[in-house]
C-alpha positions in Angstrom: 0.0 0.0 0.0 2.8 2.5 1.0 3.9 1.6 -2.9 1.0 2.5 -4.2 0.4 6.0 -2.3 3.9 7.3 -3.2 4.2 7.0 -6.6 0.3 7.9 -6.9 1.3 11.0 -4.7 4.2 11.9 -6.9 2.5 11.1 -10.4 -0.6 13.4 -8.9 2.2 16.2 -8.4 3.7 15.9 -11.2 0.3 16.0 -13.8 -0.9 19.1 -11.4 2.3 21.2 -12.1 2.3 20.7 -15.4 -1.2 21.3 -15.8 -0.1 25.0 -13.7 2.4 25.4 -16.0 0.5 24.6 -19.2 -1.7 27.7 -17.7 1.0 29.9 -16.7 2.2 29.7 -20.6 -1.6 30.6 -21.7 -2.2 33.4 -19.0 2.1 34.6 -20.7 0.8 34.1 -24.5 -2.9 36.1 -23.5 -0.8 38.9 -22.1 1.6 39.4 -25.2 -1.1 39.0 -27.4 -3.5 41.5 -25.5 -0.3 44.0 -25.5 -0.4 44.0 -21.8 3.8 43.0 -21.5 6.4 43.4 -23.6 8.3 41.5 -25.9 11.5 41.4 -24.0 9.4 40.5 -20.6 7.7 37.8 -22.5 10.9 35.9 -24.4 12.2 36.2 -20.3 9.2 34.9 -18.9 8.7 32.1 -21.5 11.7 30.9 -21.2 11.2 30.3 -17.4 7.7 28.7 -17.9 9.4 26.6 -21.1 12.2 25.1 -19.3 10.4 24.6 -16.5 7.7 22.4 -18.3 10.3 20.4 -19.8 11.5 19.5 -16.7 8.2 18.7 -15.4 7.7 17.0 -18.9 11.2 14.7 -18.7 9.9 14.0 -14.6 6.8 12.6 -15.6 8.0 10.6 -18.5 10.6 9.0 -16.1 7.8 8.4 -13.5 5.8 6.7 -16.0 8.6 4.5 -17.3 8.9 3.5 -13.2 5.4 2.7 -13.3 5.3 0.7 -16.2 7.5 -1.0 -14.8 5.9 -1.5 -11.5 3.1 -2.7 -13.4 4.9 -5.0 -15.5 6.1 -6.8 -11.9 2.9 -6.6 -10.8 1.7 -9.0 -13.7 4.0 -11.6 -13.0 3.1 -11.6 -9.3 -0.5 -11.9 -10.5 0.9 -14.8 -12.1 2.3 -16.4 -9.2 -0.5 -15.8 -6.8 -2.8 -17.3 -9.2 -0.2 -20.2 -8.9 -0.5 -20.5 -5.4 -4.1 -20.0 -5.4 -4.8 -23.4 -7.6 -2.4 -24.9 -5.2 -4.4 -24.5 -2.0 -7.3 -25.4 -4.4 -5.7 -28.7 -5.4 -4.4 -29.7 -1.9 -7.4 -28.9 -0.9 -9.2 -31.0 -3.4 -7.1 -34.2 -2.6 -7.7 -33.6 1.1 -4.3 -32.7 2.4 -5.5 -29.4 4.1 -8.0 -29.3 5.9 -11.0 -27.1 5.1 -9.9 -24.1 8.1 -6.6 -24.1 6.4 -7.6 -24.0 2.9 -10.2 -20.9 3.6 -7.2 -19.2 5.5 -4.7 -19.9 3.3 -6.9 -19.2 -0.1 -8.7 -15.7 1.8 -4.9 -14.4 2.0 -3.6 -15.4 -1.5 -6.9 -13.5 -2.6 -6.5 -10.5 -1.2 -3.0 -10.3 -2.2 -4.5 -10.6 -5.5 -7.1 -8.6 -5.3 -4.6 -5.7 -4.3 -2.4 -6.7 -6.7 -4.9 -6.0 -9.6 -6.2 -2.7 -8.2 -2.9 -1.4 -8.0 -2.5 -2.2 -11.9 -5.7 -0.5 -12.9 -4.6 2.3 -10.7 -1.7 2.7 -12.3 -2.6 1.6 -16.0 -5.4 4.5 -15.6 -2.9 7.1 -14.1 -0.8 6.5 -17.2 -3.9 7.0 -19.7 -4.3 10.5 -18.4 -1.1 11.8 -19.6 0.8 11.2 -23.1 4.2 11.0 -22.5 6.5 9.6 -25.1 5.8 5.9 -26.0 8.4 3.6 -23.5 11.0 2.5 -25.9 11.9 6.6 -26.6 12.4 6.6 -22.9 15.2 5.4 -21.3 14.7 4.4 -17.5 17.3 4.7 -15.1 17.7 4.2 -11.6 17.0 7.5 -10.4 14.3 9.9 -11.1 15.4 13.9 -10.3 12.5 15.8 -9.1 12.2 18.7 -11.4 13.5 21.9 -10.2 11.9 25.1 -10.2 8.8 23.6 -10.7 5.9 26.2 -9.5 4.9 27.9 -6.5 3.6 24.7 -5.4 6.6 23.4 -4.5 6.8 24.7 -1.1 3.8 22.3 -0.2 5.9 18.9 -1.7 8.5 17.2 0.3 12.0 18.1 -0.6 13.4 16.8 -3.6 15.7 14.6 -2.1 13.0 12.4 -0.6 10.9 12.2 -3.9 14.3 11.4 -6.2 15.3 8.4 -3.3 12.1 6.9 -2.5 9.8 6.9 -5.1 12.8 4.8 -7.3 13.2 2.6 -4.8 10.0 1.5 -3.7 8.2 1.3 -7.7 11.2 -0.4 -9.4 
């Protein structure tokens, strides 16, 4: 579960600063256009907001390579429960556990399962709401760098070094 909530935490971060940014670079564009800056303050201001959204951009395509990932591992331990599941179902079946055992064991592998799944739909359908580049144009490494200079919001997010070492870690 702890999985689950920090790369759902940093993914929901991640799409919400963009999606600030995205605005930020509409609210800059309306104000050129509307004569209400100069051209000088806008190429200044764009290229804060433009390199910023890269970052942001090149963070959330790394994230999603992680979660890919995580979700590819996920399968194959959907694999394996179902594995031990038929187990208990065929010991069971030839009457070498006895029936307290088998709904113990079998209620565990389930819910194992169960979690499993939902963390696969959770992260199949957080990857659906953003288009990054398709996976082979990404290269994952072993460390994600939180972007820097992000947005305002930034004062509100733990500090980068705790999002670049755990969220790795934990959704390899």
């Amino acid at each position: 579960m702890l999985n689950v909530c920090l790369w759902k935490y940093a993914f929901e971060l991640a799409s919400k600063d963009l999606d600030l940014l995205r605005r930020k670079k509409q609210a800059l564009d309306d104000l050129l256009s509307s004569n209400r800056i100069s051209q000088q303050t806008y190429e200044c201001l764009d290229k804060e907001i433009s390199d910023a959204l890269s970052d942001v951009k090149r963070y959330l395509e790394n994230l999603s390579c992680k979660m890919r990932n995580r979700a590819e591992s996920l399968e194959k331990q959907v694999g394996i429960l179902e594995i031990f599941l038929a187990n208990i179902e065929i010991l069971h079946a030839a009457g070498e556990i006895d029936d307290e055992t088998y709904e113990r064991q079998s209620k565990a592998v389930s819910l194992g399962l169960e979690s499993t799944v939902n963390e696969i739909n959770e992260i199949k359908r957080a990857l659906e709401s953003v288009a990054p580049k398709p996976v082979e144009e990404v290269k994952c490494e072993g460390k994600i760098e939180a972007p820097s200079d992000v947005s305002p919001m930034e004062e509100s997010v733990p500090a980068e070094e705790k999002m670049s070492e755990g969220i790795p870690q934990l959704i390899q």
